[in-house]
N, C-alpha and C positions, 0 to 999 in steps of 0.2 A: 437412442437417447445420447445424448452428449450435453458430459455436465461441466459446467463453465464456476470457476473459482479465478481467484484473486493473489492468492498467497502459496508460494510455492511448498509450502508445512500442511495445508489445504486439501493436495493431489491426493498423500497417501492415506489423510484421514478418510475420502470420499469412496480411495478404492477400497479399503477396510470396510469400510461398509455395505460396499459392494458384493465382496463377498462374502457374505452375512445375510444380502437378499438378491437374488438372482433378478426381482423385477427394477432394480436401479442399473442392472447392465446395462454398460456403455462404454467409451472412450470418457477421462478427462481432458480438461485444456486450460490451461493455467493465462490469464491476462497480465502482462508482467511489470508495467511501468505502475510506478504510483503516481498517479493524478492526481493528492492531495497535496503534493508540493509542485514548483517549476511554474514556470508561463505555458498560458493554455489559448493567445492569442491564435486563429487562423490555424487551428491544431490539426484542422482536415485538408490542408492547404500545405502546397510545398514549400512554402518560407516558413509558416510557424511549426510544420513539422519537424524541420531542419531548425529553426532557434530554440524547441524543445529538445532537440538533440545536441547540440553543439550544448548548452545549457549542463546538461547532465553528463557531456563531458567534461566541461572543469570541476562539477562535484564528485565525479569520482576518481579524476587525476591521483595518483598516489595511494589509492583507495587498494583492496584485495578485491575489489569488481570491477577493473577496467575494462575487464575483456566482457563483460555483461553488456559494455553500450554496443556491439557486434550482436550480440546473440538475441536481444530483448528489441523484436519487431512485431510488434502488436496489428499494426499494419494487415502483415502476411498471414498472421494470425487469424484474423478476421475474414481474409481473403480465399485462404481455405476452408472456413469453416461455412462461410455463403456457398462455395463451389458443391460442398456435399449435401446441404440442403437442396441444393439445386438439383443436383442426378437422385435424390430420394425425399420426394415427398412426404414420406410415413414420417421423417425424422425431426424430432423438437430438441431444442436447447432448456436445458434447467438450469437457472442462475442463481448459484448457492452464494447468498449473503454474509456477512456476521455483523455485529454492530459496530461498525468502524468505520470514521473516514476514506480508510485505503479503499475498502471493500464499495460502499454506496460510489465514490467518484468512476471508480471502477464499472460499475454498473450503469452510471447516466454515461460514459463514455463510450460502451457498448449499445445502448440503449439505441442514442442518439443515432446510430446507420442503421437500425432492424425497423424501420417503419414497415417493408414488403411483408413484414413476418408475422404478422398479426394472425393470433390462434396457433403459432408451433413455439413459442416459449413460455415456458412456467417460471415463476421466480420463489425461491423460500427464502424469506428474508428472517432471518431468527434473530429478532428484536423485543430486546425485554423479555426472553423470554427463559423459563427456568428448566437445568436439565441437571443430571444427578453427574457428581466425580467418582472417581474410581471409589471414595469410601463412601457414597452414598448419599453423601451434602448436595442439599440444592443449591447452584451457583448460576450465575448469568453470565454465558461465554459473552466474551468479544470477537473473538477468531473460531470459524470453525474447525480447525486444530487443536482447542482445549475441549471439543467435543469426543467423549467417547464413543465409539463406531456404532455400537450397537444403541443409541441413543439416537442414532440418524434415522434408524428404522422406525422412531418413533416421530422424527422432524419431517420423514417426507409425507407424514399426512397435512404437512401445510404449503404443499405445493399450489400453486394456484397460478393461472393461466394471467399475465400480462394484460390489463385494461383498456380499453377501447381511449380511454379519458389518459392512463399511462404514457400511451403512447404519442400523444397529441401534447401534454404539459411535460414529460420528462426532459424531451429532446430542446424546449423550448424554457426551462428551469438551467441547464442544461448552457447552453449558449448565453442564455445571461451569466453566467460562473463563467465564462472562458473570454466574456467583454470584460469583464471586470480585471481578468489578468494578475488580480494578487497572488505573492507567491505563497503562500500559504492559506488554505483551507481544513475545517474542522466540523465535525458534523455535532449538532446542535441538538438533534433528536429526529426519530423518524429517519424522513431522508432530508431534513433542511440540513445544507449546507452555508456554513456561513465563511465570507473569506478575509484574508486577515492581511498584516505586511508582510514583509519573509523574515521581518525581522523578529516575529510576534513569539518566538522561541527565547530570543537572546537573554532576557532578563532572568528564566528559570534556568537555563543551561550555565548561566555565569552563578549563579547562586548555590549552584551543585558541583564547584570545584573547590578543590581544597586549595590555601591561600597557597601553601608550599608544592614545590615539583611534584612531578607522578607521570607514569608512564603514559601515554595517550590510551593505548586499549583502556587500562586500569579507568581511567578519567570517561569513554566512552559508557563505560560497563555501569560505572555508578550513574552516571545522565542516565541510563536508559531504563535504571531498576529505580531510580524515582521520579522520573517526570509524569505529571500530572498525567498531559496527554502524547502518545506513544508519536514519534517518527523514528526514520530510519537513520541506521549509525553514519552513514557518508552523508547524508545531507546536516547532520550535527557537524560533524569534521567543518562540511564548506561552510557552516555559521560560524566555525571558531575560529576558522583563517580569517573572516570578516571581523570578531573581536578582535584578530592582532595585528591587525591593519589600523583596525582602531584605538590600538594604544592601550585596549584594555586585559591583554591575555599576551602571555610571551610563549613563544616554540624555541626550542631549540634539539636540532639534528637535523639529519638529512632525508629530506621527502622521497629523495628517489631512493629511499630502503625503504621505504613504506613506514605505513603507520607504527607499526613495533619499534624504530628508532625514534618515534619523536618522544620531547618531553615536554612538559606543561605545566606552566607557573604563574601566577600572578603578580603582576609588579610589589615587589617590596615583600615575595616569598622566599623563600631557601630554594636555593636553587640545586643542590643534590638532595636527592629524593631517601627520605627516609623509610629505611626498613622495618616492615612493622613485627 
């Protein structure tokens, strides 16, 4: 068995629960690019591979995950994970969901090359659905990471084998989302995906800064504990270098110290950052 996640917070929850029940033993494998943001043209193809690459190098320029556009080859990924289906037949994939954009694009992405595979992968997609927190409240995860482990023992009786109909409209749901090419995508319910401009953040992300300086983490940390709908902290970064290109947000310090030297201001803010 080899179980297939999205979120690298994901890995440790699934081995947790692995050991808890000896019949989920397997290997994990973490898929590692988020395909709800970036250009998805020709994504199987060595130009749009390469302009989704080159891409996610200027959003993490500066970033503390430079060294991630090296390491995150989904590619290879996938490349070894065909090879060992291949030398063992007995062997299936379970693709553990959560209700998120990251997670669902994640999964038409993988989807879209398993056509030969029909009958060795399960999918649990745990949508809408309600599981207990550590004090015993019913809550509806988004991430299978705010599930508790022993909670999973309860998830995998919704495994369920990949559909004949799955596999014939994912791949083709699927390739319409990546002719479309917007840079931002959001999942709408289910698995509709719906795509957006890349700009479709700017308006909440600019509403969530205080008029006066602040340190950029400081400034990240609060975007991320109230936006609506969740993305990741370097793709907010490359939206707010586009604010201040556009006249609308001012930086000041030096990018090649990384993020911890910059500061963040709104025209006609203070510009030293008060102490709270």
């Amino acid at each position: 068995m080899i179980h297939l996640v999205f979120n690298t917070a994901d890995i440790a929850a699934i081995e947790a629960a692995i050991e808890l029940d000896d019949s989920l033993a397997g290997k994990v494998i973490e898929i590692k690019d988020d395909y709800a943001v970036g250009p998805l043209m020709d994504i199987y193809e060595t130009e749009g591979f390469q302009a989704r690459r080159d891409w996610w190098a200027t959003v993490l320029e500066y970033s503390p995950y430079e060294e991630q556009l090296n390491i995150v080859d989904d590619k290879l990924t996938m490349h070894h994970l065909f090879n060992e289906l291949n030398h063992d037949e007995n062997q299936e994939i379970w693709i553990w969901m959560g209700q998120n954009v990251h997670d669902v694009c994640g999964y038409y992405w993988v989807m879209s090359q398993c056509k030969e595979l029909q009958g060795r992968i399960q999918v649990l997609y745990l949508n809408n659905l309600p599981f207990l927190n550590e004090k015993g409240q019913l809550f509806y995860p988004s991430y299978l990471s705010q599930i508790q482990p022993k909670e999973f023992l309860k998830a995998k009786k919704l495994a369920r084998p990949i559909t004949l109909s799955e596999f014939e409209l994912d791949p083709d749901e699927w390739k319409k989302i990546c002719q479309e090419n917007y840079g931002v995508r959001f999942l709408e319910g289910g698995k509709k995906i719906v795509s957006v401009d890349i700009s479709y953040y700017d308006k909440e992300i600019l509403s969530l800064l205080t008029k006066n300086a602040q340190k950029l983490p400081s400034a990240i940390s609060n975007i991320l504990s109230k936006m609506k709908v969740k993305t990741g902290d370097a793709f907010i970064v490359s939206r707010l270098k586009v604010l201040a290109e556009q006249g609308k947000i001012i930086f000041n310090g030096d990018w090649e110290k990384g993020w911890k030297d910059m500061v963040i201001q709104m025209p006609g803010g203070l510009a030293t950052i008060v102490e709270a």
